[in-house]
C-alpha positions as a Markdown table, in Angstrom:
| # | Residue | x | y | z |
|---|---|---|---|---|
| 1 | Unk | -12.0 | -14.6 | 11.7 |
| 2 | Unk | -13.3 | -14.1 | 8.6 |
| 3 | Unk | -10.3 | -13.2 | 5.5 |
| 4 | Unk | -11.8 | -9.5 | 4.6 |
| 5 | Unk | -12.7 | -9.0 | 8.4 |
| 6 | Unk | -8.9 | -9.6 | 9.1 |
| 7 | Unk | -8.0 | -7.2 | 6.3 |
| 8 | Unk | -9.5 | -4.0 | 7.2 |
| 9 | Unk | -8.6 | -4.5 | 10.9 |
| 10 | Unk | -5.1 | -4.6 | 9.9 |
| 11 | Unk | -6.0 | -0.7 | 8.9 |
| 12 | Unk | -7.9 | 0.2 | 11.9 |
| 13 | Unk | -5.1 | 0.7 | 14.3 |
| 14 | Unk | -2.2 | 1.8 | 12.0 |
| 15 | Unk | 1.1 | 0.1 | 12.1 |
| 16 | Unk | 0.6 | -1.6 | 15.4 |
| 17 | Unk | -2.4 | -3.5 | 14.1 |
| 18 | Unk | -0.9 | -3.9 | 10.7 |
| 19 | Unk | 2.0 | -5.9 | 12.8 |
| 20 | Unk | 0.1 | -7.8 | 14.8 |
| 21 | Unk | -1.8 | -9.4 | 12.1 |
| 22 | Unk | 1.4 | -9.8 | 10.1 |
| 23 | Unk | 2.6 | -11.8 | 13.0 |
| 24 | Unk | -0.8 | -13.3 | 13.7 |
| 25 | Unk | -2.1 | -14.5 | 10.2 |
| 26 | Unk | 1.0 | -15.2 | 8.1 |
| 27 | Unk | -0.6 | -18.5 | 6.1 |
| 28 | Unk | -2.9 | -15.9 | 5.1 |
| 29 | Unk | -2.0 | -14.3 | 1.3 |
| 30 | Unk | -4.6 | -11.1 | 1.9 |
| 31 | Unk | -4.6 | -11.2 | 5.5 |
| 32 | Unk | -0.5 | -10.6 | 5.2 |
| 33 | Unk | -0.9 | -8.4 | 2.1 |
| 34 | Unk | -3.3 | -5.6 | 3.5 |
| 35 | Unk | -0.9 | -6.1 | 7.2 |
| 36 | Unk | 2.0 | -5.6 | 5.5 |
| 37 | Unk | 1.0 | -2.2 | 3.3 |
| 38 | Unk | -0.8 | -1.0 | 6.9 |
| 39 | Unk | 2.7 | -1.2 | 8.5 |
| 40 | Unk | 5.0 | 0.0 | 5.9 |
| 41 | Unk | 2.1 | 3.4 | 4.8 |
| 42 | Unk | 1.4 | 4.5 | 8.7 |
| 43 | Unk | 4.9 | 3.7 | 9.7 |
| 44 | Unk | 6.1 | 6.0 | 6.8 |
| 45 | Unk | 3.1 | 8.7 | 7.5 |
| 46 | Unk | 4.5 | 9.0 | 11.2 |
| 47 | Unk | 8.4 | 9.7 | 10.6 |
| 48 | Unk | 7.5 | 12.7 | 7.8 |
| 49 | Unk | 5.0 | 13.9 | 10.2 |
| 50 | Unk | 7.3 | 13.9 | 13.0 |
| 51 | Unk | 10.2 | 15.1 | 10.9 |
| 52 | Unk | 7.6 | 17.8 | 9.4 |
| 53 | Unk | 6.4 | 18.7 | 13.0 |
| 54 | Unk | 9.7 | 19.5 | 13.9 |
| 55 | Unk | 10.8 | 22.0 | 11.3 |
| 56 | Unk | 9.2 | 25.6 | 11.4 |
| 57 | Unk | 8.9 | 25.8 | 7.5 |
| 58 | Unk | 7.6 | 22.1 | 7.1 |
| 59 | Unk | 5.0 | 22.1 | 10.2 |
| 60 | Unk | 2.1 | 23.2 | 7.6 |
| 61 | Unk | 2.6 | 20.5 | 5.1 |
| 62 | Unk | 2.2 | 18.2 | 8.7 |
| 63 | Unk | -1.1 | 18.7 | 8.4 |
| 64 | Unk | -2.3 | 18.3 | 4.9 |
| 65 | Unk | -0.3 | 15.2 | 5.2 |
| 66 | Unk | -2.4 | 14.0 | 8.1 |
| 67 | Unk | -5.4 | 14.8 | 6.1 |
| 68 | Unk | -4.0 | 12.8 | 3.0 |
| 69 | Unk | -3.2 | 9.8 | 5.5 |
| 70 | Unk | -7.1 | 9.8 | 7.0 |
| 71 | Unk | -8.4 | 9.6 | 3.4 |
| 72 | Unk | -6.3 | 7.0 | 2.6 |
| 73 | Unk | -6.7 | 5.2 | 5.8 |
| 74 | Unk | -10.8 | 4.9 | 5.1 |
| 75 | Unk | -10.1 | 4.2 | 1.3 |
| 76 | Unk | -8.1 | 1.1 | 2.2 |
| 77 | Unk | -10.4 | -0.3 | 5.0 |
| 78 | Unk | -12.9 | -0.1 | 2.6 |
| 79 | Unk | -11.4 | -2.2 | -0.2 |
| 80 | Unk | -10.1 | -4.2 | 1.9 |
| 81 | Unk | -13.3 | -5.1 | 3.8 |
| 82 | Unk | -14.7 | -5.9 | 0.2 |
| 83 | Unk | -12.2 | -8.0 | -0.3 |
| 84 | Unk | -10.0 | -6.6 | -2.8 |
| 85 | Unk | -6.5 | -6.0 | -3.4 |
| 86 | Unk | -5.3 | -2.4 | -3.9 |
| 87 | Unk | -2.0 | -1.2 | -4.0 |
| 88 | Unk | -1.0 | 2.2 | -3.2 |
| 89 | Unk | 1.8 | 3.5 | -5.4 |
């Protein structure tokens, strides 16, 4: 598979994808790169949004937070299928 191919698909299914290809492609600098931000940003997203879903006065913010997450989600399949590094802060 193809080094930019492997990147974005590390996106496509969240943090189980992202882990797999950690485990899968570790020789890989980009491969393990765009893995490793896939696992730690959706793994993250999920806990607030769970923790937010639970609370009566945080259950709004859930779902701007969800929105936030899908935008980033197709922002970083996209520079990662062009092959580029980009970090999210």
């Amino acid at each position: 598979m193809r080094t930019p191919a492997a990147g974005w698909l590390s996106y496509l299914g969240g943090w189980i994808t992202g882990l797999i290809f950690l485990l899968l492609k570790r020789e890989n600098r980009f491969v393990r790169f765009h893995a490793m931000q896939s696992l730690i940003f959706f793994g993250a997203i999920g806990i607030v949004t769970t923790v937010f879903s639970h609370s009566p006065l945080l259950s709004s913010l859930s779902a701007g937070l969800l929105f936030v997450s899908f935008v980033c989600w197709i922002v970083l399949m996209v520079k990662a299928a062009r092959g580029r590094y980009y970090k999210l802060p």
